[in-house]
C-alpha positions in Angstrom: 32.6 -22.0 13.7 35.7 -19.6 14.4 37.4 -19.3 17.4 37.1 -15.7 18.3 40.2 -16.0 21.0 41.9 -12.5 21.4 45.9 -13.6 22.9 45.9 -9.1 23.2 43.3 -9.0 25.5 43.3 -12.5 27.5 47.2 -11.6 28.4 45.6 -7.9 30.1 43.5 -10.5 32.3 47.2 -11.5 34.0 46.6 -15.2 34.1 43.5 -14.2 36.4 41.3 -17.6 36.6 37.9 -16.1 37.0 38.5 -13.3 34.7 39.3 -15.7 32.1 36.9 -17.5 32.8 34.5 -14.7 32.5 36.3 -14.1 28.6 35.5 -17.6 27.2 32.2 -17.7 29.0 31.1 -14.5 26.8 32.7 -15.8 23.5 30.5 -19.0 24.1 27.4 -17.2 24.9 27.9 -14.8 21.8 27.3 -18.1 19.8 23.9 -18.5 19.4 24.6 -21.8 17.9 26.0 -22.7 21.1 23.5 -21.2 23.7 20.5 -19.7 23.9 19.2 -17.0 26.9 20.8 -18.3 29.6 21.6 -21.8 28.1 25.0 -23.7 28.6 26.9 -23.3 32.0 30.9 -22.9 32.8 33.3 -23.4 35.6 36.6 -22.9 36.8 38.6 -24.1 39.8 40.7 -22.2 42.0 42.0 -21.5 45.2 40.9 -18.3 47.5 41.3 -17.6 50.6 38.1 -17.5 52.9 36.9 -15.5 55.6 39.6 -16.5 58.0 42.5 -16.1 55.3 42.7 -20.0 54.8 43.2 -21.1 51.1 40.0 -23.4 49.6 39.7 -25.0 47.1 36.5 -23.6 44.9 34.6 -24.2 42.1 33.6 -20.8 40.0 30.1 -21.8 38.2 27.9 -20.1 36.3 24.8 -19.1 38.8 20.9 -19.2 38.2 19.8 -16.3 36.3 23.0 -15.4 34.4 23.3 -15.2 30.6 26.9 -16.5 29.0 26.7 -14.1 26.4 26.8 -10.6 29.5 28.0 -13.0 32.4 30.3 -11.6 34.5 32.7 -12.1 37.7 29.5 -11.8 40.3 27.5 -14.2 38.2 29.6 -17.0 38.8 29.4 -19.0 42.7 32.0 -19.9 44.4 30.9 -23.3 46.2 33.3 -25.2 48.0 34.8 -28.3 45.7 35.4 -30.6 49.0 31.5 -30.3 49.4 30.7 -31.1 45.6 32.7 -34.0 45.6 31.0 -35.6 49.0 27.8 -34.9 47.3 28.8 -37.0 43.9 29.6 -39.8 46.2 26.4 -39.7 47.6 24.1 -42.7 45.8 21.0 -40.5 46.4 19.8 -37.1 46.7 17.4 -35.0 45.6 17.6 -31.7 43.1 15.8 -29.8 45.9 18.1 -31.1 48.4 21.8 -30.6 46.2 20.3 -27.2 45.8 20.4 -26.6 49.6 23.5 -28.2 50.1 25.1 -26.2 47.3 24.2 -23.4 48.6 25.3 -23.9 52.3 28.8 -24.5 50.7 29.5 -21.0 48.8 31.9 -19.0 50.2 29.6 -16.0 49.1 26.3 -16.3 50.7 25.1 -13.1 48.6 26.1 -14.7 44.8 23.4 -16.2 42.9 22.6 -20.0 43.3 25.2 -22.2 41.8 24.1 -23.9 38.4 22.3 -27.8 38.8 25.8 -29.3 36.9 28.0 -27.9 39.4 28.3 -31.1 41.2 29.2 -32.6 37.5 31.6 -29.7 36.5 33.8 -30.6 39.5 34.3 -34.0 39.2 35.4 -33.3 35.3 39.8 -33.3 36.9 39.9 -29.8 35.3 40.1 -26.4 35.5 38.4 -25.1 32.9 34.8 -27.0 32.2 32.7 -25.7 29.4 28.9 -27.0 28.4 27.3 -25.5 25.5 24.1 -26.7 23.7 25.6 -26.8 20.2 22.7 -27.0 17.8 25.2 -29.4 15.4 25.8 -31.7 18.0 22.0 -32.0 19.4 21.3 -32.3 15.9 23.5 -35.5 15.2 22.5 -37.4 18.4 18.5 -36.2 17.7 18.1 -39.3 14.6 17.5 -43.2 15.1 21.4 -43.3 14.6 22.7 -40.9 16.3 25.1 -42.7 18.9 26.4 -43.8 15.4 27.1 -40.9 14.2 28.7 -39.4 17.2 31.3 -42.3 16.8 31.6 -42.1 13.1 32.7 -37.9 13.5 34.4 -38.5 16.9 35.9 -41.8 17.2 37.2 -42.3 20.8 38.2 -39.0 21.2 34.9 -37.9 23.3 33.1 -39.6 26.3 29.6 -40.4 25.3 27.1 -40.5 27.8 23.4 -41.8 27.1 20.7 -39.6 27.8 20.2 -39.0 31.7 18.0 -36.5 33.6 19.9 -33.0 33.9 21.1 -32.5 37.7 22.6 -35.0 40.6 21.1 -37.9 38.1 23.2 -37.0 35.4 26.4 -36.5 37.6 26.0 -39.7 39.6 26.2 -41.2 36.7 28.7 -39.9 34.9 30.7 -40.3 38.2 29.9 -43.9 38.1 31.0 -44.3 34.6 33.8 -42.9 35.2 35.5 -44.1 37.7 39.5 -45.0 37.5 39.4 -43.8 33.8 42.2 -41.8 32.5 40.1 -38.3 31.3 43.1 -37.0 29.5 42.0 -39.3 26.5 39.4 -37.3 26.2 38.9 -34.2 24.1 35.4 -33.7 25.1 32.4 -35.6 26.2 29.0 -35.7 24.1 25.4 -36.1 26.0 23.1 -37.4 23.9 20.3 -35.3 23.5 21.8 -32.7 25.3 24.7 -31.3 24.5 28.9 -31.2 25.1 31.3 -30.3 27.2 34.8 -29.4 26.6 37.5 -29.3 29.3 41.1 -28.0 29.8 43.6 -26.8 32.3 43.9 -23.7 29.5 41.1 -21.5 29.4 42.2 -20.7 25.6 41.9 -25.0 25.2 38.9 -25.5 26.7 37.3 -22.6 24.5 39.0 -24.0 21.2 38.3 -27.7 21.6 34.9 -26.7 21.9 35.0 -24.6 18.9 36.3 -27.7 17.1 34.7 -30.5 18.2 31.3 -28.4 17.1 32.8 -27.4 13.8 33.8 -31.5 13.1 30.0 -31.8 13.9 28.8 -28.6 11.6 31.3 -30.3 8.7 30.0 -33.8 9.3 26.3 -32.0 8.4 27.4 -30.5 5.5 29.2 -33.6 4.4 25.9 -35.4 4.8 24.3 -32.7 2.5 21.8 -31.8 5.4 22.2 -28.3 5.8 19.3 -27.0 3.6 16.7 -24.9 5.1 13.4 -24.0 3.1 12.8 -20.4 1.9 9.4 -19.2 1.2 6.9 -15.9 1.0 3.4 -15.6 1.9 0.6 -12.7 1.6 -1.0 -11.9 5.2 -4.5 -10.8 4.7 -6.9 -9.1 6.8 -8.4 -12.4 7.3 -5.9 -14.1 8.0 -4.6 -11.5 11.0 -7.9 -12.2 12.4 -7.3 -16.1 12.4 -4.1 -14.7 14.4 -6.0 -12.7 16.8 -8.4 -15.8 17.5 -5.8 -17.6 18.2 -3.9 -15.8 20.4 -7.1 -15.1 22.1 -7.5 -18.7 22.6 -4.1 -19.1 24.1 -4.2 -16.4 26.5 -7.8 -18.2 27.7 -5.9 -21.7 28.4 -2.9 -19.5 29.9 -5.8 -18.0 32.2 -4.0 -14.4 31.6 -3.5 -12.2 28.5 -0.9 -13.6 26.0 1.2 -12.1 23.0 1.7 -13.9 19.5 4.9 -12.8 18.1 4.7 -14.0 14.3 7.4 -14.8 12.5 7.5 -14.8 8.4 11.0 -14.3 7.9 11.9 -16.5 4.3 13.1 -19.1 6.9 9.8 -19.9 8.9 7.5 -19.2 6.0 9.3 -21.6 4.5 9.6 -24.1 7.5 5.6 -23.7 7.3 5.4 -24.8 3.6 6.9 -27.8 4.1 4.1 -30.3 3.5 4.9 -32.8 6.2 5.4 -29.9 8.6 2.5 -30.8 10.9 4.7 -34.3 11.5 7.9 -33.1 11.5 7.6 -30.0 14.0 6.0 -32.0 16.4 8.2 -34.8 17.8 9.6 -32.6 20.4 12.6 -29.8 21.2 16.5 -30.4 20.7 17.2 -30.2 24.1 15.1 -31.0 27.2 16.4 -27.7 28.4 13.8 -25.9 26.0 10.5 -27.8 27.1 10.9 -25.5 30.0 9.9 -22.4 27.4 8.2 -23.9 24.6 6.2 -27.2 26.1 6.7 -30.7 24.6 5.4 -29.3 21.2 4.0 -26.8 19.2 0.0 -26.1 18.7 -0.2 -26.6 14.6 -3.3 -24.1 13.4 -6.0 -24.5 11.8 -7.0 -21.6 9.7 -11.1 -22.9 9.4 -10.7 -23.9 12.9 -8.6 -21.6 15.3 -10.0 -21.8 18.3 -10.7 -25.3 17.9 -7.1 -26.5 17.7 -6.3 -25.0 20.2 -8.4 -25.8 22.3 -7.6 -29.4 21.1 -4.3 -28.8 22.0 -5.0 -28.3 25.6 -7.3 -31.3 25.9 -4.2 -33.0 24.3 -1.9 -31.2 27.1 -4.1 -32.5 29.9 -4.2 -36.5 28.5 -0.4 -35.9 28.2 0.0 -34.9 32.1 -2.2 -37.6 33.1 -0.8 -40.2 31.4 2.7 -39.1 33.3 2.2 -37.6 36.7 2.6 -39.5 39.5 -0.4 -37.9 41.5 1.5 -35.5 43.3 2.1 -32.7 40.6 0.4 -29.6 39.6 -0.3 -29.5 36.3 1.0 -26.5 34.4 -1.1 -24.6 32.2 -1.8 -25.8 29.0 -1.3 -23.6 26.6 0.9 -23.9 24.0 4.3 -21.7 23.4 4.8 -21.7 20.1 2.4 -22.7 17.0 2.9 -23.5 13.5 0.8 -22.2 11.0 1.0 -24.0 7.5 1.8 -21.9 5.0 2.1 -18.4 7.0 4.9 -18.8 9.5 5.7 -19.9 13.4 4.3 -18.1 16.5 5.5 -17.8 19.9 3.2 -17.1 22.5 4.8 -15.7 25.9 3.7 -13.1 28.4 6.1 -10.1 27.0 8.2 -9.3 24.5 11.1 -10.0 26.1 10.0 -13.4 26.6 8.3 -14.0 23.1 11.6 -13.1 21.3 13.4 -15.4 23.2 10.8 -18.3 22.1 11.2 -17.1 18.4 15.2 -17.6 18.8 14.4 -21.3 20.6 11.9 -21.8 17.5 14.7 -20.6 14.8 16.9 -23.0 15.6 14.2 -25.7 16.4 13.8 -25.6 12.9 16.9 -25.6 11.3 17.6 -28.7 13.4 14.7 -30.3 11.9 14.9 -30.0 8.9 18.5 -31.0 9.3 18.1 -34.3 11.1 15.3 -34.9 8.6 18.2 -35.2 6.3 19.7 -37.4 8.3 17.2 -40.2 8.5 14.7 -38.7 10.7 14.5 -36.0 13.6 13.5 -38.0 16.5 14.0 -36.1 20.0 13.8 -37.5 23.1 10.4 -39.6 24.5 7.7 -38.4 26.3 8.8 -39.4 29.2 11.9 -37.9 29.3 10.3 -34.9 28.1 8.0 -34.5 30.9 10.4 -35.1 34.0 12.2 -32.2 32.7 9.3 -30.2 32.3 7.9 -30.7 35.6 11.5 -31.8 37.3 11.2 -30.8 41.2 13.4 -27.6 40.9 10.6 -26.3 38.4 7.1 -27.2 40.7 9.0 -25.8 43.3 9.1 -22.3 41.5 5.1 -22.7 41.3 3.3 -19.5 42.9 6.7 -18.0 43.8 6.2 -15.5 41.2 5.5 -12.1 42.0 1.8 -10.4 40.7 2.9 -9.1 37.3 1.2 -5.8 35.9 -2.7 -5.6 34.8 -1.9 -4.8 31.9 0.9 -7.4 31.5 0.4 -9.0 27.9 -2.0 -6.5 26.8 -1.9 -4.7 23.0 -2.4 -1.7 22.8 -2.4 1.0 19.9 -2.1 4.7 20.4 -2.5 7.4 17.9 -0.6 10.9 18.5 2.4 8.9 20.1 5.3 10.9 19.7 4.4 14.0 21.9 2.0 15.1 25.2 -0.7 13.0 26.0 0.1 10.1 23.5 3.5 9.7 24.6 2.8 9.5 28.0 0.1 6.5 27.2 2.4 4.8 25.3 5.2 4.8 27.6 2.6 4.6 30.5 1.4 1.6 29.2 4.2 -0.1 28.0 5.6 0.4 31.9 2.4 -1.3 33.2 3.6 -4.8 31.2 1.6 -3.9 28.3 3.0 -4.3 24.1 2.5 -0.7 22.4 2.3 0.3 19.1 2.7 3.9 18.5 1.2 6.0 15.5 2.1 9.7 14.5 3.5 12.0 11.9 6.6 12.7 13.4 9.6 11.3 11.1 11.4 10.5 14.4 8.7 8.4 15.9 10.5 5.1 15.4 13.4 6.7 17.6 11.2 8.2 19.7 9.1 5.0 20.8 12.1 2.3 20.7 12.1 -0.6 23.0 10.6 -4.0 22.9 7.9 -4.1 23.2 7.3 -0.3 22.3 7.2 0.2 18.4 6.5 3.6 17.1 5.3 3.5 13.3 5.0 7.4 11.0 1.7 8.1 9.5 -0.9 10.2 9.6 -4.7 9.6 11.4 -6.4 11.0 7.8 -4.6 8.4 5.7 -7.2 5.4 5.9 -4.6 3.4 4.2 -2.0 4.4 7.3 -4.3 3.7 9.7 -5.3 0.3 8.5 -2.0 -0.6 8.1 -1.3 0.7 11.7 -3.9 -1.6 12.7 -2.1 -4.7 11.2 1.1 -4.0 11.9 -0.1 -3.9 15.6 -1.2 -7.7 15.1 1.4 -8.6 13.3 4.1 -7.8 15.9 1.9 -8.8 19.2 -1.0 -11.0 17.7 -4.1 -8.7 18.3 -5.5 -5.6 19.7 -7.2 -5.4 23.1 -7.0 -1.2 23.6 -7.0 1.7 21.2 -6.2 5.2 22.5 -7.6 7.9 19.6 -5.4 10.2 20.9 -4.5 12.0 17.5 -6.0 15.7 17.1 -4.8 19.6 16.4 -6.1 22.4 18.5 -6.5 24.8 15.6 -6.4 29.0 16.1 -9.1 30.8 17.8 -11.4 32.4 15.4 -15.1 33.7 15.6 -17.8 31.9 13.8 -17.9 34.7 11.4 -13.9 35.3 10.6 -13.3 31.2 10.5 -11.2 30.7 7.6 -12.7 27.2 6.2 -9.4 25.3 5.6 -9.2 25.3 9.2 -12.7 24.5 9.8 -12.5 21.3 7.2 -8.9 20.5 9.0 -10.4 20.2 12.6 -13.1 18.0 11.2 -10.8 16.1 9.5 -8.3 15.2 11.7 -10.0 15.8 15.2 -13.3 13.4 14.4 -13.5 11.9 10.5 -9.8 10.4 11.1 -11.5 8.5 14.5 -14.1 6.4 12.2 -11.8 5.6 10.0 -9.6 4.6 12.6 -12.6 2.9 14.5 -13.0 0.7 11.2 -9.8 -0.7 11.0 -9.5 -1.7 14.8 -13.0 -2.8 15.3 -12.6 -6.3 13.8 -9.7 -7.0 16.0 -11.2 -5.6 19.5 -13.6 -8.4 19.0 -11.4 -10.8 19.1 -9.3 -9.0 22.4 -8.9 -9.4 25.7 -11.2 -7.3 27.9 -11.3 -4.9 24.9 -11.1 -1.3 25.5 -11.4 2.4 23.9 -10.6 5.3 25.4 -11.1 8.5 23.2 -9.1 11.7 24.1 -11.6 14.3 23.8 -11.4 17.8 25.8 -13.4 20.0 28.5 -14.3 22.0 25.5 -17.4 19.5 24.7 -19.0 20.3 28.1 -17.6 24.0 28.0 -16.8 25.4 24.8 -15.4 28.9 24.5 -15.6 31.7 22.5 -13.2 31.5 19.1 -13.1 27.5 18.9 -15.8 26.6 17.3 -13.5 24.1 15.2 -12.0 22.5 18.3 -15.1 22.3 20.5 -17.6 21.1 17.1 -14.8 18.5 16.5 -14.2 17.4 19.4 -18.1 17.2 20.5 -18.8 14.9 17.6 -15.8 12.7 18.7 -17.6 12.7 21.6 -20.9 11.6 20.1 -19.1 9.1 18.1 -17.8 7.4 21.4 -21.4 7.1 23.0 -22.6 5.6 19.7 -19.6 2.8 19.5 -20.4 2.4 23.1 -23.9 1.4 22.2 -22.7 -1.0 19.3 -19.7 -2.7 20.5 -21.2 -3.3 24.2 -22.7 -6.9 23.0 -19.0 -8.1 21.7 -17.8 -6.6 25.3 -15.5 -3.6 23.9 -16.2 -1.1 26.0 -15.9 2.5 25.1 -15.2 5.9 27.6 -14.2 9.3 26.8 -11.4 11.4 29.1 -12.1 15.3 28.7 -8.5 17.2 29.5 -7.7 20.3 30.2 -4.8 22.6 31.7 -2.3 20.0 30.2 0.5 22.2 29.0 3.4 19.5 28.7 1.9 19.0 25.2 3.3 20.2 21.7 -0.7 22.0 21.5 0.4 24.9 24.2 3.0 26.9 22.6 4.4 29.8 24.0 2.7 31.7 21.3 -0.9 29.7 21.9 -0.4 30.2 26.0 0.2 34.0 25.3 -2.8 34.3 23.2 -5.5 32.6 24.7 -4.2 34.0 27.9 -4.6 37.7 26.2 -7.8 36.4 25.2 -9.0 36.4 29.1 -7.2 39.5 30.0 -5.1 37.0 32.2 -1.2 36.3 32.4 0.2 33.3 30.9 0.7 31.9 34.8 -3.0 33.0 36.0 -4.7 31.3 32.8 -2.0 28.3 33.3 -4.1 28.0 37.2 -7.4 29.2 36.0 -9.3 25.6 36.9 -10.7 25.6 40.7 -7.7 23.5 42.1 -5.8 26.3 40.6 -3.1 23.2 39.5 -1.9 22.4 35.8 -2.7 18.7 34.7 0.3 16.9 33.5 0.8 14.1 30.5 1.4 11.2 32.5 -1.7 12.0 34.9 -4.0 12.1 31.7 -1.8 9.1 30.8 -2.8 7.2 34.1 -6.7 8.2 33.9 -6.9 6.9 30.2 -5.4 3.4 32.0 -7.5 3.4 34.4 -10.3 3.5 32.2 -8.7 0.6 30.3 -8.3 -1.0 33.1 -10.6 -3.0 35.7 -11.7 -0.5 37.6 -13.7 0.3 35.0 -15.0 -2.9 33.4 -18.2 -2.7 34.4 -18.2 1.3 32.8 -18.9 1.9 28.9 -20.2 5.2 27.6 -18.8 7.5 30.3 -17.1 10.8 30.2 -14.4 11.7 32.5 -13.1 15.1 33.2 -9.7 15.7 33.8 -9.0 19.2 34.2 -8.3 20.2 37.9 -11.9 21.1 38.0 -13.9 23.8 36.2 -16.9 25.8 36.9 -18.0 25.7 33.5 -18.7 22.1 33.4 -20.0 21.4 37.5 
């Protein structure tokens, strides 16, 4: 590890406490071998004037909610140090209680809640206090020896303190220990199974002794020969995506609310997963306690002949482990797991977004590494049960129980839309991916991966008539999220108006091709995976031209009206695994790349109208928009309609022609 210390820049800060402290707060959380999403905390002391122009002393500290790596000046609490160090004299008090009391004592009612060590970070006689989760130092103190090995890299130049619960525990009884002692020995201080802290009056010492007391640990590893992490590769099958898809279907059942499985088969997991012992080794617990509150006490290992099985075994195992703990007056969490191992394919993380997947999958990438380090080491061996639990269900954590707000219906959800880059399919995808859902985009537009970037919102090129696209569109979708719950057959052309007897065939066969034999091929590929989804859904984008065809597009309408057809048949077949299938029919939606000027111009010469009188020919005399098509197509995905398969809904400010 390098310090990344800039003497340029810290001098523009002029000596300014919090804005240094702000500096080396983002060059620790820019470590991910240091922290991880929201991990570590930091402090400084200085002294403001309050309210009434009288100078306090305070303690800066990183507030709930903030991430090191973006913190800055607001995300740090000013809470009065007087009041900290009355509360570290105290010889009891509840979290829930030091919470209150740390709140009544910031000078800023309006910042964020003051982190669980501050009471620890101001009795540490120093300005600057930094606390990082170093991988290298968990992973010496995680092995039978590892109070051992801490002395044999450290000597006395660090304060060692035995594994104690995170919050007023752990800083009563560092207070305790040390009592009359002369910290300026010190470099640093290790917590075993936890983490370090490094202190200073210097912000630019607190930050480098922190940088080398985790590189002596990183170079004791390597003298030790431990850092070697397995590579491997592996060859995903359709089969094996389904095993995926069950699983995750499993999950999101003990979750009691629809779940994403982010799969990982980067050389590093695949090759974690190969390890032969892996089942053992991944499952003695997390580096830190601080991750059980993510990824549970362990990961679910899966079964590929049995997938809902394990799981399921998993949460019977989850249940036994929170009644052989609680005390009677907990609620139990559910039980599903957060992340799985799946010999020989890769790791999974299982979370309600994205967002919160990919954070897993960074907690699970160094989960590993750590692992397979202390391995090397004699034997990775985190923290008991016991411990384990109190963190996971500490008070601060039940107290957050039912606090938070409804999230999205389609929250969790996978979806898949084809046509995704323009109009209608753009708007579902975005709509979707608003409403909480994951969303895979397919089109033919080169720019589709730029157009359709965010997490969670993945836009893939290919074309609806290349079965090979499309199937690979299908797996790609369960490869990122774990499954497919709703398909949007959005793709199609609206081909030139010509009579029945001046219809050139290319166009005739290209209508077909795209606008209706595209959507079985499609429906094959996504079929096998909708069974295995969560409240599974189709919605096929079809037009008012089925129920009112017009003169000159007989290759729209014909296509279009067998799309149709095709819907009320997969309706019929796919109601007894519970996918249900419903058809929207729009019309007057000129937002899309179909009405060009030069398409408007014609079909409104076709009428003997204007462009703006054949723009409001439908009886509310209003144009239909993207996004609204985009809303109907969710509500029919949605639970309104769960009890609706087979239907077709109009969307097309009304027309005469089809009442």
């Amino acid at each position: 590890m390098k310090s990344r210390w800039d003497e340029q820049y810290a001098q523009s800060l002029n000596n300014d406490p919090l804005a240094l402290r702000v500096y080396t707060s983002r060059l620790l959380g820019q470590e991910p071998d240091l922290v991880l999403h929201g991990g570590g905390n930091t402090s400084v002391k200085a002294t403001v004037d309050n309210f009434f122009g009288e100078p306090e002393a305070v303690l800066y500290v990183k507030g709930s909610g903030w991430d090191l790596a973006t913190i800055e000046a607001p995300g740090f609490a000013p809470v009065r140090l007087s009041v900290l160090n009355k509360l570290a004299a105290l010889e009891h008090l509840t979290d829930s209680e030091m919470v209150t009391q740390q709140r009544a004592a910031m000078l800023n009612p309006q910042a964020p809640n003051p982190s669980v060590e501050a009471i620890l970070h101001a009795i540490i006689p120093f300005k600057f206090v930094d606390h990082t989760h170093a991988d290298a130092v968990v992973t010496l103190t995680n092995t039978p020896q590892g109070a051992a090995l801490v002395q044999e890299v450290y000597g006395d130049r660090v304060l060692v303190i035995p594994y104690v619960m995170p919050g007023f525990i752990l800083a009563r009884k560092i207070w305790e220990m040390t009592q009359g002692i002369d910290w300026s020995q010190y470099e640093g201080m290790i917590l075993l199974n936890h983490g370090i802290f490094s202190f200073s009056d210097e912000a630019k010492t607190a930050y480098e002794t922190m940088v080398k007391l985790v590189t002596e640990a990183e170079d004791a590893l390597r003298a030790y020969n431990a850092i070697h992490f397995a590579l491997g590769e592996t060859t995903t099958t359709e089969a094996d995506l389904l095993v995926l898809a069950q699983v995750r279907r499993q999950v999101s059942a003990l979750k009691g609310a629809p779940m994403l499985a982010q799969l990982d088969q980067r050389p590093e997991a695949v090759g974690f997963a190969q390890l032969p012992d892996v089942a053992a080794i991944a499952t003695r617990g997390p580096i830190t306690p601080d991750h059980v509150i993510r990824t549970k006490l362990i990961p679910v290992v899966i079964d590929k002949q049995d997938p809902k099985g394990c799981v399921e075994a998993y949460g019977q195992a989850y249940g036994d482990y929170f009644q052989r703990n609680t005390d009677g007056t907990l609620t139990m969490l559910d039980p599903a797991p957060r992340w799985g191992v799946w010999p020989g394919q890769g790791t999974i993380a299982f979370d309600r977004s994205a967002k919160a997947a990919q954070i897993i999958t960074d907690i699970i990438e160094h989960t590993r590494q750590a692992i397979q380090m202390g391995e090397k080491l004699g034997g990775w061996t985190a923290l008991g049960e016991r411990d384990l639990f109190e963190m996971e269900y500490w008070e601060l954590e039940q107290a957050k129980l039912g606090k938070g707000g409804s999230a999205s219906e389609f929250q969790g959800k996978v979806v898949l839309v084809t046509g995704a880059a323009s109009g209608i399919g753009k708007a579902c995808a975005e709509y979707f991916h608003s409403q909480g859902a994951a969303v895979v985009g397919l089109d033919l537009n080169p720019d589709t991966p730029k157009i359709l970037q965010k997490q969670g919102l993945v836009g893939l090129v290919g074309s609806v008539t290349d079965s090979t696209a499309v199937q690979e569109a299908v797996a790609t979708t369960v490869r990122l999220f774990g499954g497919l719950d709703i398909l949007v057959s959005n793709a199609g052309i609206f081909p030139p108006g010509q009579t029945l007897e001046t219809l050139d065939p290319d166009i005739w066969e290209k209508s077909l091709n795209i606008n209706l034999l595209s959507q079985q091929a499609l429906l094959k590929a996504a079929i096998p995976f909708l069974k295995q989804g969560i409240a599974p859904a189709i919605i096929f984008v079809a037009s008012r031209n089925v129920l009112a065809p017009g003169p000159g597009a007989a290759a729209y309408s014909v296509a279009k009206a067998g799309l149709t057809q095709l819907a009320r048949v997969a309706a019929l077949e796919l109601a007894g695994d519970g996918v249900r299938v419903n058809v929207v029919h729009p019309d007057c939606v000129y937002d899309t790349g179909i009405w060009t000027d030069e398409v408007l111009q014609a079909r409104a010469e076709k009428y003997g109208l204007t462009v703006e009188e054949y723009k409001s020919r439908n009886l509310l005399k209003q144009p239909v928009t993207s996004l609204e098509v985009a809303k109907m197509v969710a509500t029919l995905a949605g639970s309104v309609f769960s009890k609706t398969t087979g239907a077709q809904v109009p969307i097309d400010g009304g027309s005469d022609r089809v009442i």
